[in-house]
TITOR-82968 format. One line per 2 residues: number of its first residue (from 1); their letters; for each residue x, y, z of N, C-alpha, C. Coordinates in steps of 0.02 Angstrom, whole numbers, plus 50000, padded with zeros to 5 digits. Example, Ala and Ser with C-alpha at 12.3 -4.5 7.8 and 13.67 -1.06 7.14 Angstrom:
# residues 2
1> as> 50660/49716/50390/50615/49775/50390/50660/49835/50390 | 50642/49888/50354/50684/49947/50357/50645/50002/50394
END
This chain:
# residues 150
1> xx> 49794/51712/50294/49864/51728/50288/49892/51691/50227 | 49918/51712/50175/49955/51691/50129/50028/51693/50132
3> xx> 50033/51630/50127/50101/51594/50126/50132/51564/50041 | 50198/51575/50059/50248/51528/49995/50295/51479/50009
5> xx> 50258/51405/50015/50300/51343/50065/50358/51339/50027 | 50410/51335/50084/50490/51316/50062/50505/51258/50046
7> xx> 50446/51203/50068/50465/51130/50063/50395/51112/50053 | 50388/51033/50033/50308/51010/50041/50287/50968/50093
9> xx> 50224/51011/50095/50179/50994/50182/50142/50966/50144 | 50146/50898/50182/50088/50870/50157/50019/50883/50196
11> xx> 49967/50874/50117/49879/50889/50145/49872/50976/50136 | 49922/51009/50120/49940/51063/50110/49951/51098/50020
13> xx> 50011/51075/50003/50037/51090/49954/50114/51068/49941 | 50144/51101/49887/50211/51081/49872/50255/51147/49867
15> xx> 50291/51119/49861/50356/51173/49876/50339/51231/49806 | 50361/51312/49826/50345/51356/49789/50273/51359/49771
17> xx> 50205/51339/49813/50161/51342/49807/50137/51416/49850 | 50083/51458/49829/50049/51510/49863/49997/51485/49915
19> xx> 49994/51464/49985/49939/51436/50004/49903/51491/50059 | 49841/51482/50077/49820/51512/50122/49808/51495/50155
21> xx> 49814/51501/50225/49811/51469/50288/49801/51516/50338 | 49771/51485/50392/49729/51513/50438/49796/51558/50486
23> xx> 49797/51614/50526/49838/51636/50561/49885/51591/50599 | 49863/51576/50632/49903/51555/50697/49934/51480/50669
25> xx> 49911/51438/50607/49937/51370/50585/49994/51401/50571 | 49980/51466/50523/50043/51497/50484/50099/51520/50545
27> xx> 50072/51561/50578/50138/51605/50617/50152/51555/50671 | 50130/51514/50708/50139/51465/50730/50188/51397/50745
29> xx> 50175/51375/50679/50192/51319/50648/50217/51320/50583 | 50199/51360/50532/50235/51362/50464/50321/51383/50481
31> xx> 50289/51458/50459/50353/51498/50461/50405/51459/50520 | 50398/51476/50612/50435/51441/50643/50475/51354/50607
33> xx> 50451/51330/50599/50504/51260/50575/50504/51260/50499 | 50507/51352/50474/50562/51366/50412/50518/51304/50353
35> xx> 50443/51299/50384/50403/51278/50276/50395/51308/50246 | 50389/51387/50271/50367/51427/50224/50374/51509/50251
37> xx> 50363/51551/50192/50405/51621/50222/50312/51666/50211 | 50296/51729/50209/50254/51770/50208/50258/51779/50130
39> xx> 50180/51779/50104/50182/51801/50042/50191/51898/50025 | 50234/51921/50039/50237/51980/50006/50230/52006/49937
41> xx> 50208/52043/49922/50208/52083/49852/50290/52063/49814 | 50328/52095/49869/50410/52058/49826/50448/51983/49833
43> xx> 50389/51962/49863/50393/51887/49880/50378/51846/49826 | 50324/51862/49796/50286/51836/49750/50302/51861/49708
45> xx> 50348/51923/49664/50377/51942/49606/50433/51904/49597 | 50479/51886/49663/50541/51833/49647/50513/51769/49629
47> xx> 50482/51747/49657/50444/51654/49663/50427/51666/49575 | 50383/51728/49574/50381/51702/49498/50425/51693/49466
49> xx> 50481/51736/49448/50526/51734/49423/50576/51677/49421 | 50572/51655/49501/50604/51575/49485/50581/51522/49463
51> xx> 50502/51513/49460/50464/51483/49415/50478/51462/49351 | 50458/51547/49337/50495/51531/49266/50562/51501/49224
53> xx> 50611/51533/49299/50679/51514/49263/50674/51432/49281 | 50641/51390/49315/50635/51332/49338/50587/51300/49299
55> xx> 50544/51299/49255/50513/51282/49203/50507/51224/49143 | 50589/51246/49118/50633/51206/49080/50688/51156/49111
57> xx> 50688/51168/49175/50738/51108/49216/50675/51055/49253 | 50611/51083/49235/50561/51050/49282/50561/50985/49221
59> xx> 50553/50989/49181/50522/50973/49103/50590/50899/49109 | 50641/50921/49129/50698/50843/49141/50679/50810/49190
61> xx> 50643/50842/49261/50655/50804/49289/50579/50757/49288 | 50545/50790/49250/50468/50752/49238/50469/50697/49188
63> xx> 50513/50717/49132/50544/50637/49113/50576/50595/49141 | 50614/50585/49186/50635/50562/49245/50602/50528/49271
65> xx> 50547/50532/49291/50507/50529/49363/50458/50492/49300 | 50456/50489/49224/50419/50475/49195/50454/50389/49183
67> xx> 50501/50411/49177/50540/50327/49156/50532/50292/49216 | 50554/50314/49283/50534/50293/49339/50483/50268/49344
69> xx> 50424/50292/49340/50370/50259/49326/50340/50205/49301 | 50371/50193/49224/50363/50149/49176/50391/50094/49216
71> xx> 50482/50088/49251/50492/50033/49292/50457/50028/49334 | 50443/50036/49374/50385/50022/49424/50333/49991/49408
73> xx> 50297/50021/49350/50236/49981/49341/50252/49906/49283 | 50318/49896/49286/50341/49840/49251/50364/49791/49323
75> xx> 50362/49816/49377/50382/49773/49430/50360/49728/49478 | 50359/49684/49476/50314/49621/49504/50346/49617/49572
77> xx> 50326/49619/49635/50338/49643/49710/50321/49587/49744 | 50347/49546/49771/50326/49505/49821/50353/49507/49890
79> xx> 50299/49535/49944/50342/49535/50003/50289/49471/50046 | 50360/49435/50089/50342/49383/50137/50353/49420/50202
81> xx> 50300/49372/50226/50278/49415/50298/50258/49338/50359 | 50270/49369/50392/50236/49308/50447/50171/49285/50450
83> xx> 50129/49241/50438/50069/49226/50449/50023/49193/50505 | 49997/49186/50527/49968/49158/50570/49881/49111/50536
85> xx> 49830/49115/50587/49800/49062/50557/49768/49104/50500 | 49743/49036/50431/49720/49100/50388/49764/49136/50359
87> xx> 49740/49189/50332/49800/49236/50294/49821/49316/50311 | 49802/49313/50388/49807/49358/50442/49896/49361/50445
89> xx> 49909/49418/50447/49974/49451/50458/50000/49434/50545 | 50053/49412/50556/50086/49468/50622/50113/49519/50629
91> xx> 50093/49568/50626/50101/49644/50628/50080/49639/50554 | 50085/49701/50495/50081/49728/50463/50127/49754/50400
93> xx> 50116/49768/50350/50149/49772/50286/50149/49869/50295 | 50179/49912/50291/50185/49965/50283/50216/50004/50226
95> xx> 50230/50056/50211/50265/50105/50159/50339/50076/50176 | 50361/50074/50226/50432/50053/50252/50448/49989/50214
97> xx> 50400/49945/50218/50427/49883/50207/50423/49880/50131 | 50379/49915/50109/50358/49924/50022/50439/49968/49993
99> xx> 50466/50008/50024/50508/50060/50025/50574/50012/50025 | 50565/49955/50062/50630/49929/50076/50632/49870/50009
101> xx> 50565/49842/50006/50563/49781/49942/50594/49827/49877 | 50566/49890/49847/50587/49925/49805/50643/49940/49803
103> xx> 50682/49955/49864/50767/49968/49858/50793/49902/49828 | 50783/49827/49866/50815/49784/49853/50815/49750/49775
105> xx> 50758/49796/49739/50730/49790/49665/50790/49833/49608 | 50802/49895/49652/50854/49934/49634/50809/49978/49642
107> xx> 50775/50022/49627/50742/50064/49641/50742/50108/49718 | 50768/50171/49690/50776/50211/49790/50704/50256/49780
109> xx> 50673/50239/49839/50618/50275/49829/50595/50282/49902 | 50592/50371/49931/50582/50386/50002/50521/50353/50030
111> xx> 50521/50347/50074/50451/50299/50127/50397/50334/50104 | 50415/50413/50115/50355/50473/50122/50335/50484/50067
113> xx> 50350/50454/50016/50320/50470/49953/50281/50388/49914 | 50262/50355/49970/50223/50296/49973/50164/50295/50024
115> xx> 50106/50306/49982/50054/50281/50017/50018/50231/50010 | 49987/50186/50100/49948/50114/50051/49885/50131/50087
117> xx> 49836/50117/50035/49780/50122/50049/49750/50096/50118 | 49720/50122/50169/49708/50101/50233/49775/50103/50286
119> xx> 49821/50147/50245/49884/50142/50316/49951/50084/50320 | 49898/50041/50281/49941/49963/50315/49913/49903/50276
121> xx> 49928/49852/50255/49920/49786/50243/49914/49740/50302 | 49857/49721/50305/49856/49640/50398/49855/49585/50351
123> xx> 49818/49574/50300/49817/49504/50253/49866/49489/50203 | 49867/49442/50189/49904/49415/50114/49847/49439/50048
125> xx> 49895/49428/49999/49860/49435/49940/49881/49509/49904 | 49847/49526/49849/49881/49592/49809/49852/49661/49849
127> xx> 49905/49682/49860/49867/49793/49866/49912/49803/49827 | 49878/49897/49838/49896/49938/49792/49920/50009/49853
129> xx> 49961/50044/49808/50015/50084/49849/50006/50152/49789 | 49998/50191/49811/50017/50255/49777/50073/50275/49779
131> xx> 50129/50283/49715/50197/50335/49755/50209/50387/49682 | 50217/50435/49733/50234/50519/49720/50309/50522/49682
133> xx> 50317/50509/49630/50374/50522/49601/50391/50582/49591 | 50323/50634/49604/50337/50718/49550/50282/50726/49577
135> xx> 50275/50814/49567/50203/50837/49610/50127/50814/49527 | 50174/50810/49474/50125/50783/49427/50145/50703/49398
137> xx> 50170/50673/49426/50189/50577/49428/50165/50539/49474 | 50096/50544/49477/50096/50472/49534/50061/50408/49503
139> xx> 50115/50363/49539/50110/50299/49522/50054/50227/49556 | 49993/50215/49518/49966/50155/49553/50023/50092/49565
141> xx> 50044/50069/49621/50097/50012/49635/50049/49934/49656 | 50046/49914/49628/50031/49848/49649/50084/49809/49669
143> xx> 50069/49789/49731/50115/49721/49758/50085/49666/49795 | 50096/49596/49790/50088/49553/49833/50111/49531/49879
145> xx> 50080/49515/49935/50098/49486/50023/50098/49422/50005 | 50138/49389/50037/50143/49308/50020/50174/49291/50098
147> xx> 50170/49218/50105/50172/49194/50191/50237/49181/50184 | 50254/49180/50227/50347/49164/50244/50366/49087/50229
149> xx> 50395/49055/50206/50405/48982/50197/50420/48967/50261 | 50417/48898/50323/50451/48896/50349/50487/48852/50370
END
């Protein structure tokens, strides 16, 4: 079944993408919660067409998402966390908490467009975070876990 997602599914595709998908994921689950509509013959003559006319507004917002970038990878991240013995976490470092250090940096940047390698941080010390600025901007994020003073 060929589909044209209204929004981006992730593990899927991005918005105004042609994807193919199995029956019942599509009529199911797509279409019902409105990701995506049926690829028709006049489905796919409009999509192109907005493509195109979307082309040259794509091109601003990819510089955008390009400067964005550049801050980010100029940004030195330190989040404190609770420790226990060693350099074992209590609970865990997540996209949320990466999501929230970056706001307080100035930077607004959605949860869902942060991924950390393995799900989660349990230790101290540096990871690395992928985030999705643009379906062609993604950013390696390095940040460090550091123990809470107390």
């Amino acid at each position: 079944m060929e589909l044209i997602l209204k929004e981006d599914v992730q593990n899927l595709g991005f918005k105004d993408d042609l994807v193919s998908v199995k029956n019942g994921y599509g009529r199911n689950f797509l279409i019902p919660q409105g990701l995506a509509t049926l690829a028709t013959p006049s489905a796919k003559k409009v999509l192109a067409e907005n493509l195109k006319q979307r082309a040259h507004k794509e091109k601003k917002i990819i510089d955008a998402a390009q400067k964005t970038a550049e801050a980010l990878k100029a940004l030195e991240l330190k989040i404190a966390a609770k420790t226990g013995a060693g350099d074992k976490l209590f609970g865990s470092i997540t996209n949320i908490d990466v999501a929230a250090a970056i706001e307080k940096q100035g930077h607004s940047i959605d949860k869902k467009y942060i991924s950390i390698l393995g799900g989660s941080v349990k230790r101290t010390g540096t990871s690395t975070a992928q985030i999705r600025l643009h379906r062609d901007v993604v950013v390696p994020f390095t940040f460090d876990v550091v123990a809470e003073k107390k």
